[in-house]
C-alpha positions in Angstrom: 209.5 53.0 16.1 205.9 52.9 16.4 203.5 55.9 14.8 205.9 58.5 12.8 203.2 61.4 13.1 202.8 60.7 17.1 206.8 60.7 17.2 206.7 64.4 15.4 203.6 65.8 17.5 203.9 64.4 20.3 207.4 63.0 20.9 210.6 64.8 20.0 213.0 63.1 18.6 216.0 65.4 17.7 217.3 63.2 15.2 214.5 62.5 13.3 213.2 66.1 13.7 212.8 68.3 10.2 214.4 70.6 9.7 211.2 73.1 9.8 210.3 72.1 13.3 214.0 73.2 14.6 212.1 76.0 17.0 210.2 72.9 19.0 213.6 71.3 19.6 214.9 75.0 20.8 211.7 75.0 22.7 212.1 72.0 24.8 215.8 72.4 25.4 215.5 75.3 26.6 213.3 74.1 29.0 215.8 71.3 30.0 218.2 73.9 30.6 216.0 75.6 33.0 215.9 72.6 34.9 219.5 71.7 34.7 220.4 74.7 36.0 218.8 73.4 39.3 220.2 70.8 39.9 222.4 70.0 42.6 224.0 66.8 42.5 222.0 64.0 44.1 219.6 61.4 42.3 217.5 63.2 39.3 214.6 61.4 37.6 213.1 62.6 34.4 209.8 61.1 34.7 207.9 60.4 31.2 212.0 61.1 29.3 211.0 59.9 26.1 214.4 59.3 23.7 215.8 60.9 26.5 218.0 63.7 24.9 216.9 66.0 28.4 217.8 63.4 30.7 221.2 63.2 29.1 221.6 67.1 29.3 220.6 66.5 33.0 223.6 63.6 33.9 226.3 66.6 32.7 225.2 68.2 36.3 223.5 65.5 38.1 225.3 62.7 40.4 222.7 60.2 38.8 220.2 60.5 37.0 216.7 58.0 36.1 214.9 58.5 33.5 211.4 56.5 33.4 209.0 56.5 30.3 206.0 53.6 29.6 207.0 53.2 26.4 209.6 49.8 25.8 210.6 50.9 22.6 211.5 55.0 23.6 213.5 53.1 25.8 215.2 51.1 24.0 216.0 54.3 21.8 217.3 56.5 24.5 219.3 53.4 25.9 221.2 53.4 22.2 221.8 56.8 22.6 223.5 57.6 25.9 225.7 54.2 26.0 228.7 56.4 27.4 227.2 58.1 30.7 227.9 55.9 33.4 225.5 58.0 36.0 222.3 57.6 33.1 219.8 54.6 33.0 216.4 54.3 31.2 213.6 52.3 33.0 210.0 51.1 31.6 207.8 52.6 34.1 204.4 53.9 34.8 204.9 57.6 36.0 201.8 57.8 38.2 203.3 54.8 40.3 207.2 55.2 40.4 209.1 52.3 41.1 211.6 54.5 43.6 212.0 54.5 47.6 210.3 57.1 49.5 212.4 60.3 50.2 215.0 59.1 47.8 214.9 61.7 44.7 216.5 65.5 44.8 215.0 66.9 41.8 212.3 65.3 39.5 211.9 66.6 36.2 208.4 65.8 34.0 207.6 68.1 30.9 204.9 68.2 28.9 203.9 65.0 30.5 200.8 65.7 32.9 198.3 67.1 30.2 198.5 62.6 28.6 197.7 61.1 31.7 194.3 60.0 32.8 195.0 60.4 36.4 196.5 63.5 37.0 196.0 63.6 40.7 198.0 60.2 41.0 201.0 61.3 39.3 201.5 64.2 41.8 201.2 61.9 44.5 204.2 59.6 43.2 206.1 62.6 42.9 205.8 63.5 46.3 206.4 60.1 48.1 209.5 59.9 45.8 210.9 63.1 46.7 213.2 64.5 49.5 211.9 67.0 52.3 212.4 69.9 50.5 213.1 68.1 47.1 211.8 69.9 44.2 209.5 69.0 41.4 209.9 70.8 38.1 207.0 70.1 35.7 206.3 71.9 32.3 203.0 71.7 30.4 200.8 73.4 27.8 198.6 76.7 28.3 195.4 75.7 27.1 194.7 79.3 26.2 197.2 79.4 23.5 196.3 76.1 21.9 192.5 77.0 22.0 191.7 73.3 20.7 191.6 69.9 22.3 194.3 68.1 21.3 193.4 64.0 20.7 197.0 62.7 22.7 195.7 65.1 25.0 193.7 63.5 28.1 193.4 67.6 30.7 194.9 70.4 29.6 195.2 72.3 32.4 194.9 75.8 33.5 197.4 78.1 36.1 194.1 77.9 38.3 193.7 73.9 37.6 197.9 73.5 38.5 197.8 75.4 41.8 194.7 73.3 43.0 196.9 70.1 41.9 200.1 71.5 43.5 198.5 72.8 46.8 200.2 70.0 48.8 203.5 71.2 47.7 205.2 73.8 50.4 206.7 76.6 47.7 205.1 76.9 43.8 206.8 79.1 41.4 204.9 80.0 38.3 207.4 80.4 35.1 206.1 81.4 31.4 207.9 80.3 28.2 207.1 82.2 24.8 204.6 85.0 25.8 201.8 85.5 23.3 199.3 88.8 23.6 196.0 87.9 24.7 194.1 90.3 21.5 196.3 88.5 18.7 195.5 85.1 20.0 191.9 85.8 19.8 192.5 87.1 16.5 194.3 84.1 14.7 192.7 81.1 16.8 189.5 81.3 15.1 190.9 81.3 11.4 193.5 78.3 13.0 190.3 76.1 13.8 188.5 76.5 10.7 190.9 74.4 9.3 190.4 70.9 10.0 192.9 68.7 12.5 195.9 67.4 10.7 199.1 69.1 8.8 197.6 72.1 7.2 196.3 72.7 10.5 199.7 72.2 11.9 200.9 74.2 9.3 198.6 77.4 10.0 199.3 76.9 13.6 202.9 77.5 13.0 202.8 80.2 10.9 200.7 82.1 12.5 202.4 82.2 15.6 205.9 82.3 14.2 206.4 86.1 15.3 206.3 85.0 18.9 209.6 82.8 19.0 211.3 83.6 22.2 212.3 80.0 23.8 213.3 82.2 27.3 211.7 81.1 30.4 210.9 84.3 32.7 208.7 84.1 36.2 205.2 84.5 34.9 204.8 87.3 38.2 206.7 89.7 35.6 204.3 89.4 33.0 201.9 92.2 31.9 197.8 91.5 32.0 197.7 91.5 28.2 200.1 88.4 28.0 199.8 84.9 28.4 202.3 81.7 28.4 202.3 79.1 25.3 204.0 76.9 28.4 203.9 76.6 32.0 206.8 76.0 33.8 206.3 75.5 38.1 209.0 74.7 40.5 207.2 72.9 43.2 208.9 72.5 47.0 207.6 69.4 48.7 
């Protein structure tokens, strides 16, 4: 598998996870789960699956489910893994141009996709030609404002302004927050954070110093107080 580092950043891989990075796999389940527990039968696609652990949590509710990534060789990975689920195949595709029908797809999942690709704009637009009148889109990305720093597998971090512009051709949006972080300490520790150079001790500070703020819950960002802010959007679009 190519790039271990890019694999622990930037791709999870449960099984070759440490053990000191558990919390990111309870991060991104939980986030699976949140989308699971929309679905409704029909044709899913996790767009951008990677070793496709979510998309196999998604085929326990979903009549089928598709899940597309770029990458031949995370697909030949999540193909080994999920031999026994008839209503589960892996594809080699380009999100921003998904080879799918118009109006054929219920629910289509993408997280912590949209902040790698180059052209944001055309990703949204495959998602809406591929799904349903009134399918729904749920997509999950980084806050900038908790990360502070420009990540280099990063090509736009976006904002909750810079998603509702993206997402205005969608009928219904629905702003979620995962792992609410106060707006004071983050302006406290993300200064001392980026002193440090880019690379594992940077990791490492990164960690630490937000380990008090563990919560893997997603709650409607509408409930949140002005002096918090998301580590992760989640938005359930309407087309």
């Amino acid at each position: 598998m190519p790039d271990p580092l890019i694999y622990q950043t930037e791709r999870l891989v449960p099984a070759q996870t440490p053990w000191y990075q558990t919390q990111l796999i309870r991060d991104h389940l939980a986030r699976y789960h949140f989308a699971a527990n929309l679905v409704r039968g029909g044709l899913v696609v996790d767009a951008a699956c990677g070793s496709g652990y979510g998309s196999a949590l998604l085929a326990a509710k979903a009549k089928t489910v598709i899940g597309f990534d770029l990458d031949p060789a995370i697909i030949h990975y999540a193909q080994k893994q999920s031999p026994l689920l008839p209503n589960l195949t892996f594809k080699v595709a380009d999100v921003t141009h998904l080879p799918l029908p118009p109006a054929s797809v219920d629910l289509l999942v993408s997280l912590e996709t949209i902040e790698h690709l180059h052209d944001q704009s055309a990703f949204i637009k495959s998602v809406r030609r591929c799904l349903k009148p009134r399918g729904l889109f749920i997509l999950s990305t980084i806050n900038p404002l908790v990360t502070g720093r420009s990540n280099p597998y990063h090509q736009h971090e976006l904002t909750q302004t810079d998603l509702s512009q993206l997402l205005k051709t969608f009928s219904q949006v629905t702003f979620y927050g995962q792992k609410p972080f106060p707006k004071a300490y983050l302006n406290r520790i993300l200064p001392l954070i980026h002193r440090i150079p880019a690379g594992r001790w940077h990791w490492l500070a990164d960690t630490v110093l937000k380990l008090p703020f563990r919560g893997t819950g997603v709650t409607p960002l509408a409930t949140y107080s002005s002096r918090l802010t998301p580590a992760f959007f989640l938005i359930v679009g309407r087309r």
